[in-house]
N, C-alpha and C positions, 0 to 999 in steps of 0.2 A: 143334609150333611154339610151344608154350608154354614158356618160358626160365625155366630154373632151373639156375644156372653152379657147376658142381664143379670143383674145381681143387686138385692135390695141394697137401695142407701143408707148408710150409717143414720143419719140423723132424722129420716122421714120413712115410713114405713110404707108411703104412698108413693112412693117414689124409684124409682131403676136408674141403674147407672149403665151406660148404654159404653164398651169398650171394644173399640172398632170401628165410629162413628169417627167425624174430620178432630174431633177431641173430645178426650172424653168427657160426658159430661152428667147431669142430672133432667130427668124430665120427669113431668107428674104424670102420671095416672088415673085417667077419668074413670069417676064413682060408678060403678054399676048400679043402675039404677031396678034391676030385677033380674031371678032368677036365668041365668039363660042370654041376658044381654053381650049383643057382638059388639057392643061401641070398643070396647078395649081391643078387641081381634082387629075392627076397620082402623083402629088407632092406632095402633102395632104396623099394620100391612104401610099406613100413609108413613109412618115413619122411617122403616126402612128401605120405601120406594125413594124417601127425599135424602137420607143422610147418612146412611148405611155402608158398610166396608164390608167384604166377604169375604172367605178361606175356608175354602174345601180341605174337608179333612186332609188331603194328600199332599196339600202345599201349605208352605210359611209366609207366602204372601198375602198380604190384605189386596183386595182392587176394587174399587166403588163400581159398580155397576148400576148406578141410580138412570134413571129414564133421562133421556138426553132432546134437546128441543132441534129439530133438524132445521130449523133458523138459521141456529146457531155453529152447524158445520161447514168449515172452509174444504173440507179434501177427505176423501174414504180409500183406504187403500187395504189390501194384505200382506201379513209378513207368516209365511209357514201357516199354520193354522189360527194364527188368529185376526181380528178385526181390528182396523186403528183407525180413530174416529178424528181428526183433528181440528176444533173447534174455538171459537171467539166465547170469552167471559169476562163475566164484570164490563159490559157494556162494550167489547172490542179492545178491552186494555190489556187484557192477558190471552195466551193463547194453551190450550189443553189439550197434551193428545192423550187421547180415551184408547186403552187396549181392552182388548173382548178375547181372552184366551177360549178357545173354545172348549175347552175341560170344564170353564168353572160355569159352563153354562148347560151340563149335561145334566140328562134327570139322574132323580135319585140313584136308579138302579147302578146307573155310569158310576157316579160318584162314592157309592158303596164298593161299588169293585175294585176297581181303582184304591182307594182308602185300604181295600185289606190287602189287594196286590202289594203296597210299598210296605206293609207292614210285616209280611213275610217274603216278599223280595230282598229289604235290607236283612233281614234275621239271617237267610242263608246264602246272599250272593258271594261271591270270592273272587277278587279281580286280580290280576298280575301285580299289580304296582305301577302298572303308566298312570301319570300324572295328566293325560292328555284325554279332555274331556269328549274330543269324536272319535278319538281308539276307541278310549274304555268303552263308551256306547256302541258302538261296533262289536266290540268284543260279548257284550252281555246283553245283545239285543235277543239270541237264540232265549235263554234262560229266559228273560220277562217275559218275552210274548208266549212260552210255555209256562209261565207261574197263571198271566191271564188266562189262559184259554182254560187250563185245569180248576179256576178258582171258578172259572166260568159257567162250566160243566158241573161243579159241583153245589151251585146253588141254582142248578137247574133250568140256566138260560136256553134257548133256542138259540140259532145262528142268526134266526129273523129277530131275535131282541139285541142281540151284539149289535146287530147294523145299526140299531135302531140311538146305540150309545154309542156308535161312532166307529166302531170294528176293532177287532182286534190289531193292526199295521198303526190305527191310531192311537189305542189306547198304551200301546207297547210303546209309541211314543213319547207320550205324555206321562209315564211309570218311568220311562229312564230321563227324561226331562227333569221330576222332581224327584229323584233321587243320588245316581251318578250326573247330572247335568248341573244347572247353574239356575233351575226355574223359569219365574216368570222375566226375571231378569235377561234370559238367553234370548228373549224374541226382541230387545231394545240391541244387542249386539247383533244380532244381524238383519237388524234392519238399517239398511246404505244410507236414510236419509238421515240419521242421528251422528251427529260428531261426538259430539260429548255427555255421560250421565254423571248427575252428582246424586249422593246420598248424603245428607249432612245429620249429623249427631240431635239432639237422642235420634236415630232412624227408625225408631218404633211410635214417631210422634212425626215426621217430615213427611210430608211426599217426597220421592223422586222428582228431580228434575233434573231438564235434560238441556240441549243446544242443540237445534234441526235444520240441517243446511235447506235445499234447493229444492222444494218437490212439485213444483211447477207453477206456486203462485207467490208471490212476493210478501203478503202479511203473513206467510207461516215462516219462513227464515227467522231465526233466533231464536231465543232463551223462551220456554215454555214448563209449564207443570206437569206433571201427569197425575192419572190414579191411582196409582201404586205406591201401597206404603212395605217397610221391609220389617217382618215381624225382629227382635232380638236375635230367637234363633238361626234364622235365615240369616243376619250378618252373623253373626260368629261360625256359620257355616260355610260361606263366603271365605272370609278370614283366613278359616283353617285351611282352604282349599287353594288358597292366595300362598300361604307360607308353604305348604306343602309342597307345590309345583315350584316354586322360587329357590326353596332349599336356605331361605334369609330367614334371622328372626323377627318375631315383632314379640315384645312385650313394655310391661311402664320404663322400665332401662331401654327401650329402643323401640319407641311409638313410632316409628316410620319405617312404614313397608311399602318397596317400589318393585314392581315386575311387569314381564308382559305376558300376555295372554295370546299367543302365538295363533290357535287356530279363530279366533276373532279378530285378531289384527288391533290390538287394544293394550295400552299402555293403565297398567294400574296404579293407583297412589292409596296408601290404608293409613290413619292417623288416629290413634289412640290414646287413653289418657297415659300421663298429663298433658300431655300437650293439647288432645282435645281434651279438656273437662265436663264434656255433657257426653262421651263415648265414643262409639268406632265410629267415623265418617269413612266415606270412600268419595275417589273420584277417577271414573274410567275415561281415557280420553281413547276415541276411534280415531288409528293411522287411516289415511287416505286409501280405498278400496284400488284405486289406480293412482299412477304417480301424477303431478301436479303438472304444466308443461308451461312455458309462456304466452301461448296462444290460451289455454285454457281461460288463464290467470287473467286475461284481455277481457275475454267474455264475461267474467264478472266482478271488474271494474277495476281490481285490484294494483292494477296495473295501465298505462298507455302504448299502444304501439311504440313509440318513440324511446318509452324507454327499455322497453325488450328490445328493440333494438341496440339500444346502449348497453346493456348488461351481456348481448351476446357481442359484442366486439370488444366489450374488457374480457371477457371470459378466454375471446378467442388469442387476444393479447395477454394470457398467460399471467395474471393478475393474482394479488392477495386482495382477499372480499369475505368481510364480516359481516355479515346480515344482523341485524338489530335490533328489538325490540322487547315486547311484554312481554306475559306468558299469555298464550293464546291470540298472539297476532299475526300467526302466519310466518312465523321464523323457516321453522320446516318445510313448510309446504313451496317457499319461496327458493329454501336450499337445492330440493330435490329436484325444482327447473331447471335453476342454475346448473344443474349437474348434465343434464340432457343437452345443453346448449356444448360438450365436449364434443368433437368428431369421435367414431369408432375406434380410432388408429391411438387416443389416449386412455394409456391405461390409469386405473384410479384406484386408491387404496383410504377406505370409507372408515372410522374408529368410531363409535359409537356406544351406549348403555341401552338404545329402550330402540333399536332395529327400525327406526322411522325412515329412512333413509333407501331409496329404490333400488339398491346393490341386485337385487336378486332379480328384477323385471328388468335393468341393464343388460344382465347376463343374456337374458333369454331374446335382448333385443343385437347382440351382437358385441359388447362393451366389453372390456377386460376391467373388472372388477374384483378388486378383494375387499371382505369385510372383513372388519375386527370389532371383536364385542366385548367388551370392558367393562368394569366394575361401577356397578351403580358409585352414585354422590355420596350414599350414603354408606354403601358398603353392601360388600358381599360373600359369600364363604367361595372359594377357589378361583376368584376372578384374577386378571390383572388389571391394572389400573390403565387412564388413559394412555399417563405418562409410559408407561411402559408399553403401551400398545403402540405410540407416536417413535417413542426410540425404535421399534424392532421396526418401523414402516421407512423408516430412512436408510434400512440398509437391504430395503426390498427390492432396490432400483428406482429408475426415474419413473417419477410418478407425479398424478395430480393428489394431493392431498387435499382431505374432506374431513372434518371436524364436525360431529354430530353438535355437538357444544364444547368451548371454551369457557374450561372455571376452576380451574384448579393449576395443580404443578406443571399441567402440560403445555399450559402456557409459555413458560419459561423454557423448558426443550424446542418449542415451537419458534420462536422469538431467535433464540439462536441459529436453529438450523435455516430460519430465511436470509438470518446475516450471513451466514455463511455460505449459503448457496448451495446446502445439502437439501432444501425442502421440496426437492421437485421442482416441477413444472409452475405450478399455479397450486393454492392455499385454499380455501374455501370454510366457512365455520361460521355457526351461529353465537350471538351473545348476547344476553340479557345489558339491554342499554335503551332508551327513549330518542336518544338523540346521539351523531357521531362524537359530540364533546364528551356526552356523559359512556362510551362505549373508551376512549384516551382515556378517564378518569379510571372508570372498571380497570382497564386493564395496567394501568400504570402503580395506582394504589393500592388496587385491592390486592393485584393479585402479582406485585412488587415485578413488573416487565421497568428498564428505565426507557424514560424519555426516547433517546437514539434508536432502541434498538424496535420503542414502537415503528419507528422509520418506515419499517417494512412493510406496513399495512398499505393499501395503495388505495382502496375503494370501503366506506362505510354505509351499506343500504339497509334503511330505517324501514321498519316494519309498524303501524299501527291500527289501533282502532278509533275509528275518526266518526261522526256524526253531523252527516252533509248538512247545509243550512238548518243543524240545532235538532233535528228529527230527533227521538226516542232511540230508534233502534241505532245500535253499533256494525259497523261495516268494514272490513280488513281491506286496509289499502297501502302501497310503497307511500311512505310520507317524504321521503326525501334517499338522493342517489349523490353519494359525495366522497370527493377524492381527498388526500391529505396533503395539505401544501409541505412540498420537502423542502429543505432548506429555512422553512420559516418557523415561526414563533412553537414550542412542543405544544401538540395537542391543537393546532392550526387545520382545518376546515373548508374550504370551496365548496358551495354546493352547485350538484350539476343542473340536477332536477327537481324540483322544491314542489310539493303539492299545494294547489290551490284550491279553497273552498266554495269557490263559488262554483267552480267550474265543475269540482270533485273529482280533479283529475291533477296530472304532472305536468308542469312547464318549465319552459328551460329556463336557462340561467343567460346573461350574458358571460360570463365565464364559462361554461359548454359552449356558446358559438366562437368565441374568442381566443381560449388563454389556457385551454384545461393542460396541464403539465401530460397529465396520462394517457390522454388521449393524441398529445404530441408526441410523448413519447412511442408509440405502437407506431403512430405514422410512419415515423424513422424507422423503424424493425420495417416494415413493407415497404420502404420506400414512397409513400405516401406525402403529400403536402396535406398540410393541417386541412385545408377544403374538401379535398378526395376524400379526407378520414369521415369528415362529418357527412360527404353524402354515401358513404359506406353505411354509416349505422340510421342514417332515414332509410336505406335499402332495404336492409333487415328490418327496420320496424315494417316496411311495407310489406315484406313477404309475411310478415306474421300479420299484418290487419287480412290481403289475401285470404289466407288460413281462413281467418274469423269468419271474412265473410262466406266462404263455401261450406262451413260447416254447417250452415242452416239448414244445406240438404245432405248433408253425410257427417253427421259428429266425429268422426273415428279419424277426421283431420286435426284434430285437436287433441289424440291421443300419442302415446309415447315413439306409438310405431309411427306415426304421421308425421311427426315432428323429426323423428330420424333421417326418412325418406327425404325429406323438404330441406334440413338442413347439407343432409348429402348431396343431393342436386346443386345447391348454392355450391358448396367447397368445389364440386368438381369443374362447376363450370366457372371458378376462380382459378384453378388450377390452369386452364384452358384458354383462358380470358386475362386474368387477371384484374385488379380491382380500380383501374381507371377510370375507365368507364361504366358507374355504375347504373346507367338508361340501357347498354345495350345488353348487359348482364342481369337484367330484371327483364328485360323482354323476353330474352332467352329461359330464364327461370320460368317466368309467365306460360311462354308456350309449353313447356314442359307438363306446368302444374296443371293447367286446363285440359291435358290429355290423360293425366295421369287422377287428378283429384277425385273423380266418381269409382277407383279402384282401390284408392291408399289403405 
């Protein structure tokens, strides 16, 4: 029941064309040499043990399941029922991860049941109208596992041949999987180690490939293939299921479709012709399963104690901070720190399109938190726009304001209400820029802010993907932390903290030991001398390397709630203390943290 479609070739009559295979192609066919001859059966079997793509009747997916050289695997794990095999190819230059759904690997009998379950499961199921694919399965789980069992009984299985195909709990899963579910595609979203899937156009000729963070050994981080290809149907089933819960259109008048997929936590992008001309592409990007912290961000390299340190004492000095960089360099996940580095006692009001943003694990950590969810870029039916969402948050009260992104008209509402001292407390927003000049460029031309009223930006932190001493692989790291010189030249720059390549890390500036405007300024607000400021934020970097180093034996120091407790303790025993002394207020924190660290 597993589909793999031979079909003579046009031009040789000797020949099969094999559609399924990594492409498709032509292969000959050895002559039978007598009546009865297996070479063409062993020739058949060697060919689709080496190049073969399979889909059981019940699904639209292709997945190669060719024999795999255990050499060649770096890591074996499980996600839900299936197998994922993560492997070195082409000599260690690429990396593959192998999924082993356990459906497509069920005998016959499995795969026949199954096959006619979905085919009268879809004929008469009837769902509500939730667009929400663990409701709906929830809701229609009685009906399948009663369409299986009855279909089951009626072609005569025993309870000991059910078990035998996997049971009914499983097969009811695997029936609402590839039908109301999302397929084979559903075990790549929730499995934690994958950031990112792309499907790229035609996607009935691509593999999937994906982006796989951290799964305990260093050559499996990054960009990898899999075996999974998406039949036609499957994307435009996909598609339909993208527009449907979105309530956006997509067609050739508006090839872009942007949504999010709430119960995976996953931001969707769909791009159609014209604008793709080879078809639907997709690209799913995974939010953060937990929010990001600056202690995390330490442990993988992204960052220096030193200057999580720095970033939490502009934070706490109530700063404008545009984080900056690609797409896909940790803009986000840099924000969502920053955001954590606020005490309890500030409240925050979060505007955003695609919910990337830890509003909701704030809450639950103690944070006065509003979101506001606003109109995609591209558009959407009953949103409102950022701008609109930025105007009604300034008359929320005093607030920190938090900018999912900067890039449209809000800008200019933004721009204003800092001159004027209506924007809150402290600013915070991502932007597409390489570097703080080209973030003054962005914002001045593109997106008509003038000169002056950039003024009010205070701090630019560069976000990139860098390539330590020339390595293959890309690695997200703060590239540079830089204040805006006031009064000088527009679109004028000091950098505090400047990444260096050899080292792969951040170093200072003589301008952070000497001369930083901003950091002079905050001094004055605490009554601070430029010296006490600067051993203020080595404090803080040191509490946060602390952190790092105790998480080796309790991780959950590095989590949001850990990082709340630890910066709570700091502020109070400022409040107590005061920040003069910052040896006996780290000793004090010390003793704290050492009684409390194996509990956090």
């Amino acid at each position: 029941m597993s589909e793999l479609i031979l079909k003579p070739a046009k031009k040789d009559k000797k020949s099969i064309q094999i559609i399924g295979a990594e492409k498709p192609k032509l292969v000959s066919i050895p002559e039978p040499q007598a009546k009865g001859d297996a070479r063409v059966d062993d020739w058949l079997e060697q060919l689709l043990d080496r190049d073969s793509r399979i889909r059981p009747g019940f699904a639209d997916t292709w997945v190669s399941l060719t024999s795999m050289d255990e050499k060649s695997r770096l890591t074996r794990y499980h996600v839900g029922t299936a197998r994922i095999d993560i492997c070195s190819v082409r000599g260690g230059a690429e990396i593959l991860y192998r999924i082993t759904p356990r459906e497509y690997t069920l005998p016959d009998a499995g795969i026949k049941l199954l096959h006619r379950a979905k085919q009268e499961f879809v004929e008469n199921v009837k769902g509500n109208g939730t667009s929400n694919t663990s409701k709906l399965k929830s809701q229609l789980r009685r009906e399948a596992s009663e369409t299986i069992s009855t279909l089951a009984r009626s072609t005569g299985m025993s309870s000991g041949q059910i078990e035998e195909v996997g049971g009914i709990e499983f097969l009811t899963d695997a029936l609402l999987r590839h039908t109301v579910g999302l397929g084979v595609l559903e075990y790549l979203l929730i499995d934690n180690n994958i950031q990112d899937i792309y499907i790229d156009a035609p996607a009935d000729e691509n593999p999937v490939h994906l982006v796989i963070g951290d799964v305990g050994t260093e050559k499996v981080n990054g960009k990898c293939l899999t075996n999974i290809v998406l039949s036609e149907r499957e994307v435009q089933s996909l598609v339909s299921r993208f527009r449907y819960e979105s309530g956006r259109p997509f067609s050739e008048s508006m090839p872009v479709l942007e949504t999010d997929l709430q119960e995976f936590d996953t931001r969707v992008t769909v791009v159609g012709k014209p604008l793709s001309p080879e078809g639907i592409a997709i690209a799913l990007r995974r939010h953060s399963v937990e929010p990001w912290t600056l202690p995390k961000l330490i442990t993988k390299g992204s960052l220096n104690p030193l200057a999580a340190g720095l970033l939490s004492f502009i934070i706490d000095g109530r700063s404008t901070i545009l984080v900056a960089g690609s797409r896909g360099a940790g803009k986000s996940s840099i924000l969502g720190a920053l955001m954590l580095e606020f005490p309890l006692s500030q409240r925050i009001l979060t505007i955003e399109d695609t919910l990337e943003l830890p509003g909701a694990k704030m809450q639950e950590l103690g944070y006065k938190v509003q979101s506001l969810f606003v109109q995609s870029a591209i558009g959407g039916i009953g949103d409102r726009t950022a701008d609109d969402a930025l105007r009604v948050s300034l008359r929320l009260g005093e607030s920190a304001i938090v900018l999912g992104e900067v890039r449209g008209r809000e800008a200019k509402t933004l721009y204003e209400a800092m001159r004027s001292g209506s924007a809150g407390s402290a600013v915070l927003g991502t932007i597409h820029g390489n570097s703080s000049k080209s973030v003054f460029e962005r914002i001045v031309y593109d997106l008509d802010i003038h000169p002056e009223a950039f003024s009010a930006t205070d701090i630019v932190v560069v976000c990139g993907l860098v390539r330590p001493g020339g390595r293959q692989k890309q690695v997200r790291r703060v590239t540079a932390i830089s204040e805006l010189v006031k009064g000088g030249q527009d679109g004028e720059f000091a950098d505090l903290l400047v990444y260096d390549d050899s080292s792969d890390s951040l170093v200072e500036t003589k301008h952070f030991a000497e001369s930083s405007s901003k950091i002079a300024d905050i001094a004055r607000q605490w009554g601070l001398t430029y010296d006490e400021a600067l051993s203020n934020i080595r404090a803080r970097g040191q509490i946060r390397q602390e952190m790092v180093d105790a998480s080796l034996s309790n991780k959950n120091i590095l989590s949001p709630s850990g990082v709340v407790k630890a910066n709570g303790q700091y502020w109070n025993l400022v409040d107590q203390m005061g920040s003069r002394e910052p040896g006996k207020l780290m000793n004090q924190w010390n003793h704290w943290f050492q009684r409390s660290a194996p509990y956090v």
